[in-house]
C-alpha positions in Angstrom: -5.4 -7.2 -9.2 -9.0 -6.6 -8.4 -10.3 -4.6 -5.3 -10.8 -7.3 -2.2 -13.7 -6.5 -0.5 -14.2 -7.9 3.2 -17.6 -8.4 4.4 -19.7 -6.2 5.9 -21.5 -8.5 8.0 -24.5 -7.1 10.4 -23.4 -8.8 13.9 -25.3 -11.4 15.2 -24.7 -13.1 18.7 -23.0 -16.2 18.7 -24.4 -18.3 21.9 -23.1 -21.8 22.6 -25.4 -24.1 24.5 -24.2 -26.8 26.7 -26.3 -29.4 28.1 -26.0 -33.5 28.1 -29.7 -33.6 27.6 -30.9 -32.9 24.1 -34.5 -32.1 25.3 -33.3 -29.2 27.0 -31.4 -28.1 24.2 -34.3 -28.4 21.8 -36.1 -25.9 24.4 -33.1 -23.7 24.4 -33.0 -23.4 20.4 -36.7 -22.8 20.5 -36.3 -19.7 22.8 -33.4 -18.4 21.4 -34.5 -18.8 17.5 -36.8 -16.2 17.8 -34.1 -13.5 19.5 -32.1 -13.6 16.2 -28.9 -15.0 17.7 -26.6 -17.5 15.9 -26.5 -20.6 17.9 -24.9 -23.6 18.4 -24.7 -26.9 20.7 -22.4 -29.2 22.4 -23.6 -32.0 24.8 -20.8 -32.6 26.8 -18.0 -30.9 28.7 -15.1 -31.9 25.9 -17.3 -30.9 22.9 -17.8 -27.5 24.4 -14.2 -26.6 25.1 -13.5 -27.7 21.6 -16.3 -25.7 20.3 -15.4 -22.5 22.2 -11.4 -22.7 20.9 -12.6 -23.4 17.2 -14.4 -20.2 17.6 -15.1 -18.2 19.8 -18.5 -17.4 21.4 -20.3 -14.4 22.3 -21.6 -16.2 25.6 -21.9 -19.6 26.6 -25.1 -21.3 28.2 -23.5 -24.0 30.4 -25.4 -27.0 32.4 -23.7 -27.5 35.9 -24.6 -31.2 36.1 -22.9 -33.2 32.8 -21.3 -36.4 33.6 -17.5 -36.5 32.9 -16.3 -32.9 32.2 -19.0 -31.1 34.7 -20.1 -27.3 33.9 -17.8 -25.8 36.7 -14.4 -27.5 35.1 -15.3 -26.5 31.9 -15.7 -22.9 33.4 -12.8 -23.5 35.1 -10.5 -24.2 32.7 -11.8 -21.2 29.8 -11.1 -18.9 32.7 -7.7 -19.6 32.9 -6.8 -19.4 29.1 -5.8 -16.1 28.5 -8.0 -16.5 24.9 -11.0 -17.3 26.0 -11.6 -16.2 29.9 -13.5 -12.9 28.9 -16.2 -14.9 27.2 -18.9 -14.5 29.6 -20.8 -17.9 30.6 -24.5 -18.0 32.3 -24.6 -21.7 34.3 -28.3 -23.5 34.0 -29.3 -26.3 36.5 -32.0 -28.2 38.0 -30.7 -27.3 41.3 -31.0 -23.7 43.0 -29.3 -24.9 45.9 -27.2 -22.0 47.5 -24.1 -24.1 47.6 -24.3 -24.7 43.6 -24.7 -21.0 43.0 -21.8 -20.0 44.7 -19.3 -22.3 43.0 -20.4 -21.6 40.0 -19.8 -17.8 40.9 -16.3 -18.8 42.1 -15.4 -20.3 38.7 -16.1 -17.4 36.9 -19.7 -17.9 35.9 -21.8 -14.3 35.8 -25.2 -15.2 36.4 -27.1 -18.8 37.1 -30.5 -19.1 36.1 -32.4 -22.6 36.8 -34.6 -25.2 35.3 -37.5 -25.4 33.7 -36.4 -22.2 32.0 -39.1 -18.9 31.4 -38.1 -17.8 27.8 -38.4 -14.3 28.9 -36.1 -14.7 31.7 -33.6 -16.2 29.9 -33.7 -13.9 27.0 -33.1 -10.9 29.8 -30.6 -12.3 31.5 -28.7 -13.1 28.0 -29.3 -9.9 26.9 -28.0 -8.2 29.8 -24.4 -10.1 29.9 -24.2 -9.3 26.3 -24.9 -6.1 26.7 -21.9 -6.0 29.4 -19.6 -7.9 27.3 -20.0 -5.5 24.3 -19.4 -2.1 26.6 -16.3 -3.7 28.2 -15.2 -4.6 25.1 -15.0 -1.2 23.9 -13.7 0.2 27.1 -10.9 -2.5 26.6 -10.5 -1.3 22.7 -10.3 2.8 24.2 -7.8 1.3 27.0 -5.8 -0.6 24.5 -5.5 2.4 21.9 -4.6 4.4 24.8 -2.2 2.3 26.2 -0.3 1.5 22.8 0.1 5.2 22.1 1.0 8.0 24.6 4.5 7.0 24.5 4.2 7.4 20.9 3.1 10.7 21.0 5.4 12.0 23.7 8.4 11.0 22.2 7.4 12.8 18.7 6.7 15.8 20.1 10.0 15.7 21.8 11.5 15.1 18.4 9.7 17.5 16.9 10.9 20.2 19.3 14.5 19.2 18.4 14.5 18.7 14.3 12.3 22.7 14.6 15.7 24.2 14.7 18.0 21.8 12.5 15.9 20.2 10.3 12.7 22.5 9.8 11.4 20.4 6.4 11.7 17.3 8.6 10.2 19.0 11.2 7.3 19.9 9.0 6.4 16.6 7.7 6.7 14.9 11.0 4.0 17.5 12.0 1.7 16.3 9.2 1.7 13.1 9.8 2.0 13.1 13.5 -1.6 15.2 12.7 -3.0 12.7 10.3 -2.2 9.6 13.1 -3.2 11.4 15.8 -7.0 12.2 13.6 -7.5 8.9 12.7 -7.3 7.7 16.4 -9.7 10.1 17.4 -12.3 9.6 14.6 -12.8 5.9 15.3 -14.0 6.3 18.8 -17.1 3.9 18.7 -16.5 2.8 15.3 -17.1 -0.7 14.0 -15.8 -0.9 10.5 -13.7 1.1 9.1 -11.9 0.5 5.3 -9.5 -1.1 5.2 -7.6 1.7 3.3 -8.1 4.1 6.5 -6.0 1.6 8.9 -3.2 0.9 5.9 -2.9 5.0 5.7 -2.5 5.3 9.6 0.2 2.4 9.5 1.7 4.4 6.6 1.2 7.6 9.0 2.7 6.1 11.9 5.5 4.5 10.2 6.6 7.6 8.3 6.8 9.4 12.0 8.9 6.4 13.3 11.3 6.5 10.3 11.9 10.3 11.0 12.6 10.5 14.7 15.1 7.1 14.6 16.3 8.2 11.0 19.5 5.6 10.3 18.5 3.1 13.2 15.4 2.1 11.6 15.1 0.6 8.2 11.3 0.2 7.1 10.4 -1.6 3.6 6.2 -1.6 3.0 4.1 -3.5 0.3 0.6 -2.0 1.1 -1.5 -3.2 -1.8 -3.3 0.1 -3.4 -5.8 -2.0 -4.8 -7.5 -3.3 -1.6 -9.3 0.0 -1.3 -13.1 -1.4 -0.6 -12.4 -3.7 2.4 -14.0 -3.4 5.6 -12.2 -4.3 8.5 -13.0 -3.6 12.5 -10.6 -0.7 13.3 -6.6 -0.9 15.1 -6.8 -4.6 14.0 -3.6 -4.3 12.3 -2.2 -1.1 14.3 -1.3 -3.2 17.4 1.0 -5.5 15.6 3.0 -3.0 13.6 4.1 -1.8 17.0 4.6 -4.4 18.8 6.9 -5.0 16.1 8.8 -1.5 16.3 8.5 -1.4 20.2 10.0 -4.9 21.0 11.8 -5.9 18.0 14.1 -2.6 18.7 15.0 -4.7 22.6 16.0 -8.1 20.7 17.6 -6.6 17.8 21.1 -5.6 16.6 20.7 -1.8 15.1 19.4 -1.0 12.4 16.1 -2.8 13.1 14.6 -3.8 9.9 11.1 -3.8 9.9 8.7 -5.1 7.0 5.1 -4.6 5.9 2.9 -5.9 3.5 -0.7 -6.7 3.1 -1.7 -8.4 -0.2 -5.1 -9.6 -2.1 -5.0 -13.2 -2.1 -7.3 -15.6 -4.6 -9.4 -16.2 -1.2 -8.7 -13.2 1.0 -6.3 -11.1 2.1 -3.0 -11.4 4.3 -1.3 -8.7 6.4 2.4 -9.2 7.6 4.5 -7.6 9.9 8.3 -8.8 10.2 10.7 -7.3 12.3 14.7 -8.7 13.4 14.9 -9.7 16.9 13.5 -12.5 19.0 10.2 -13.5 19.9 9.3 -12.6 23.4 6.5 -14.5 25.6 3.9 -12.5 26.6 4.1 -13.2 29.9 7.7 -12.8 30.0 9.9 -10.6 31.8 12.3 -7.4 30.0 13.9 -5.8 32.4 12.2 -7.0 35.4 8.9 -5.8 34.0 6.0 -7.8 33.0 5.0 -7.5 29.4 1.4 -9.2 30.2 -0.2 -5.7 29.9 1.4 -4.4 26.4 2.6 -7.1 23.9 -0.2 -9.5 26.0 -2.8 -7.3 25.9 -2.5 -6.6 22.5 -2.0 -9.5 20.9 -5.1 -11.2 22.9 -6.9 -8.6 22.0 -6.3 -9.0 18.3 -7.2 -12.9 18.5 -10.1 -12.3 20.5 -11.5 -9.3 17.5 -10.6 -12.1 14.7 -12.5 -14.6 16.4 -15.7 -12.3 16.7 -15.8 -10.6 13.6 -14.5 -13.7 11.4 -15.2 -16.8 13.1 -14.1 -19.6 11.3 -12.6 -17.5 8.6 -9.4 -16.4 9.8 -5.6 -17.3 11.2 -3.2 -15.7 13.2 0.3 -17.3 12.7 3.4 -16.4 14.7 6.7 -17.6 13.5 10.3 -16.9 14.5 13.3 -18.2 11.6 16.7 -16.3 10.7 16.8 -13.8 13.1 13.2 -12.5 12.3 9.6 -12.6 13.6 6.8 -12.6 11.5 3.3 -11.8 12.6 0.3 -12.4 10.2 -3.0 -12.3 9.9 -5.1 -14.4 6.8 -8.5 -13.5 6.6 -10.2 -16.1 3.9 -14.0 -15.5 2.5 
């Protein structure tokens, strides 16, 4: 099968504007048509939540005053789904009363700027909160590669220390690819796009250290295409699945745990799978009588919210539980 090459696309801000007047919209467009941002419009409160879940925003312009679904209730409710609260959203009005600002601060909105807009104003103040979006976004991807891996690394070395004496050749292969892992985590500090063959190695990497330190407990079976060599993909998009998979499917499941792996070229993209036994836990359930909101949460959001920004439109992400197994895939489609 041929190489399948995914875009390389030079990023462009996605704004939605909101507004129930179309003659403020059309002066929206205007000022934000010559900033080189990818825009689109909804003119009511309903269209607009349905535009932001269909695909996601970079930042959403949003009138406070729209009859049915007002401004703050839209705000309101994207601030509580755990998909699309980060999305930062600048309220516009007619009204600079004081009482206005401050709900609209209490719903979640970061700035407020009022009518008749000042191009410039607006194009700083959008510039600004994407600016902040982008720089928590990578602090969230260094806190999330972070988070997923120190346990990782801990417990290899542990296992290293005990195969050194009875099992030096394990020993020394663990070693290299523990090494080859742990360099491809620290290369893609800052990155944007990596190939697609860099994050399929490091799965390979990571999975080959797994394999050695649980040995009989863990059976692994991997179909990583060689021929999708080209692709270019935002880096640890697949990463955080593979385990999730390892990390939780070993709580739910019966030993061995039998994890699968496969990414394949498809006639319109390409789909990555990871399938583990066990159960499907809730994010926001409990293990234990700890919260799993910060890791299998955390990741998995993160993951939807990455797809939705760097292919909008152009992607699923399907969970599915059936026979004992869980199966966790994303399709990317060009």
């Amino acid at each position: 099968m041929s190489n399948v090459a995914l875009p390389h696309l030079r990023y462009k801000a996605s704004i939605l504007a909101v507004d129930d007047n179309p003659a403020n919209l059309d002066v929206l467009a205007q000022m934000l048509a010559g900033a080189s941002y990818e825009v689109r419009f909804a003119t009511s409160g309903v269209m607009a939540i349905g535009a932001v879940r269909a695909e996601l925003p970079d930042l959403i312009l949003l009138d406070v005053k729209m009859p049915g679904m007002d401004g703050l209730t839209v705000c309101r409710e994207l601030k509580t789904d755990p998909t699309t609260r980060d999305v930062p959203v600048i309220f516009i009005s007619a009204q600079d009363a004081e009482d206005d600002k401050l709900r609209a601060f209490e719903v979640g909105g970061v700035d407020y700027v009022t009518k008749p807009f000042h191009p410039a104003e607006v194009i700083a103040r959008v510039e600004s909160q994407l600016k902040i979006a982008r720089l928590t976004d990578e602090l969230r991807q260094q806190v999330l590669r972070y988070q997923l891996n120190p346990h990782f690394l801990f417990n290899s070395f542990l296992s290293i220390r005990s195969l050194i004496d009875e099992n030096p050749e394990a020993a020394r292969e663990m070693v290299t690819q523990l090494s080859d892992f742990t360099r491809y985590l620290l290369m893609q500090r800052g990155s944007s796009d990596i190939p697609l063959s860099e994050e399929l190695e490091a799965i390979q990497n990571y999975l080959a250290v797994e394999k050695i330190r649980f040995e009989h407990k863990l059976q692994l079976e991997t179909d990583l295409e060689p021929g999708m060599v080209d692709g270019l993909i935002p880096p640890f998009l697949f990463q955080p699945l593979v385990e999730n998979a390892l990390k939780y499917g070993a709580k739910t499941s019966q030993l061995p745990l039998r994890v699968q792996v496969t990414a394949r070229a498809e006639a319109k993209g390409l789909r990555f799978r990871v399938s583990n036994t066990g159960k499907w836990i809730e994010p926001e359930a409990n293990l234990d009588g700890r919260s799993l909101r910060e890791g299998l949460g955390v990741g998995l959001q993160n993951v939807r919210q990455r797809l939705s920004r760097r292919f909008p439109g152009q992607h699923e992400f399907l969970i599915s539980e059936k026979d004992g197994w869980v199966h966790v895939e994303i399709v990317i489609t060009f």
